[in-house]
C-alpha positions in Angstrom: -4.3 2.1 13.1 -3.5 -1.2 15.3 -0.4 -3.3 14.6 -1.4 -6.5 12.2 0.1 -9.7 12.0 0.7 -12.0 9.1 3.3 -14.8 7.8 6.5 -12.8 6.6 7.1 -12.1 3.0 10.1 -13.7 1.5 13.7 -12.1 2.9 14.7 -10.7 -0.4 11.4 -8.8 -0.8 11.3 -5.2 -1.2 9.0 -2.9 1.7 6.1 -3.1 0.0 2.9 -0.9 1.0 -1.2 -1.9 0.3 -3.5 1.0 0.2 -6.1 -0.3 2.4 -9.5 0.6 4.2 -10.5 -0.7 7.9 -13.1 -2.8 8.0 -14.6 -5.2 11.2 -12.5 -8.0 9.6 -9.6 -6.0 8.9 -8.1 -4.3 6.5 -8.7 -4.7 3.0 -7.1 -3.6 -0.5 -8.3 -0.1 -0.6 -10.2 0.8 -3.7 -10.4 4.7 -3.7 -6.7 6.1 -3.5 -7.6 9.1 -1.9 -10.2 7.6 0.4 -8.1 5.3 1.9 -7.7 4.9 5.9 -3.6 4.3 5.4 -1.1 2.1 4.7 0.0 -0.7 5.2 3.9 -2.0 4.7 5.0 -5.4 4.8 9.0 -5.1 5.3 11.6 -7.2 4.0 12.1 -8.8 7.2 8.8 -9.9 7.6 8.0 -6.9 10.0 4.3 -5.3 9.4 3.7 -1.4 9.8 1.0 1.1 9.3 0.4 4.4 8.5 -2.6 5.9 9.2 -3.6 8.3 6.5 -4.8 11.2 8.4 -8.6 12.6 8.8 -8.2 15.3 6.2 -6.5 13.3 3.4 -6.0 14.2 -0.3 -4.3 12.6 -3.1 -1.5 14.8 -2.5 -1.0 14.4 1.1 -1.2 10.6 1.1 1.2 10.9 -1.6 3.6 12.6 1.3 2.5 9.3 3.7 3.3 6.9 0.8 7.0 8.7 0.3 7.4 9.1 4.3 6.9 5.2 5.0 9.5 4.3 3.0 8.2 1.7 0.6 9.7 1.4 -2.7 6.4 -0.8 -4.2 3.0 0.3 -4.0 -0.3 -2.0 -4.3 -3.5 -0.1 -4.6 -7.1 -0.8 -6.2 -7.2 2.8 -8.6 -4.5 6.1 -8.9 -5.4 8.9 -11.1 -2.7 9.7 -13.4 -1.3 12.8 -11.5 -0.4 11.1 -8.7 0.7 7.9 -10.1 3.4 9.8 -12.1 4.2 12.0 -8.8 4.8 8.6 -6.9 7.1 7.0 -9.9 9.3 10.3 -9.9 9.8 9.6 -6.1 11.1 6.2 -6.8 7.9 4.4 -6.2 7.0 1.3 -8.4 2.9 1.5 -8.5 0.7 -2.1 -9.1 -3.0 -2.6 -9.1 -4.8 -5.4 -7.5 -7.8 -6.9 -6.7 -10.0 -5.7 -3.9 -10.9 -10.1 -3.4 -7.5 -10.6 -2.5 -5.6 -10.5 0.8 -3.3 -7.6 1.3 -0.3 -10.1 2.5 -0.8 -11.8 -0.8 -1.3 -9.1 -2.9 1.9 -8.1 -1.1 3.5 -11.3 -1.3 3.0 -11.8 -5.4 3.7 -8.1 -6.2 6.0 -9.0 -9.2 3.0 -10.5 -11.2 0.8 -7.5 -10.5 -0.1 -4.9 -13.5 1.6 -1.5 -13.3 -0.7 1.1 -12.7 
């Protein structure tokens, strides 16, 4: 997945990761957790990483990429049960958002999404 640019997030913001799918316009809030291309983290500092999800992707091993990138807050469109509790005992907070909105805003308001 190819390095993105956006406006950075406010300084006190936690990493903060958007499940997301690739698309010609580029990436967009994912709405099938386990069919998602990666992840994307918007850092505190403003500073934008991916991480591609892999080509033979579960729920469980993209529940490893979640944990290995780090982010303590996750947006994503839909998580199963299973795997939302799995993320939450790995210190994960878990939000649902819309698939209309921008990841960087989605990122951006994560406070005033629902918990998942």
């Amino acid at each position: 997945m190819a390095k993105l640019t956006s406006k950075p997030l406010a300084q006190e913001a936690a990493r903060t990761g958007v499940m997301v799918a690739m698309r010609a316009e580029g990436p967009i809030l994912c709405p099938f957790f386990a069919r998602c291309d990666g992840v994307v983290v918007f850092s505190a500092d403003g500073a934008i990483e991916t991480f591609p999800a892999g080509p033979a992707s579960g729920e469980r091993s993209i529940c490893d990429v979640i944990t290995e990138s780090g982010i303590e807050r996750l947006v994503c469109g839909f998580i199963a049960e299973p795997y939302r509790a799995l993320l939450r005992a790995r210190g994960v907070d878990v939000r649902l958002g819309s698939c209309r909105e921008a990841i960087a805003a989605l990122a951006a308001r994560f406070d005033t999404l629902p918990s998942a």
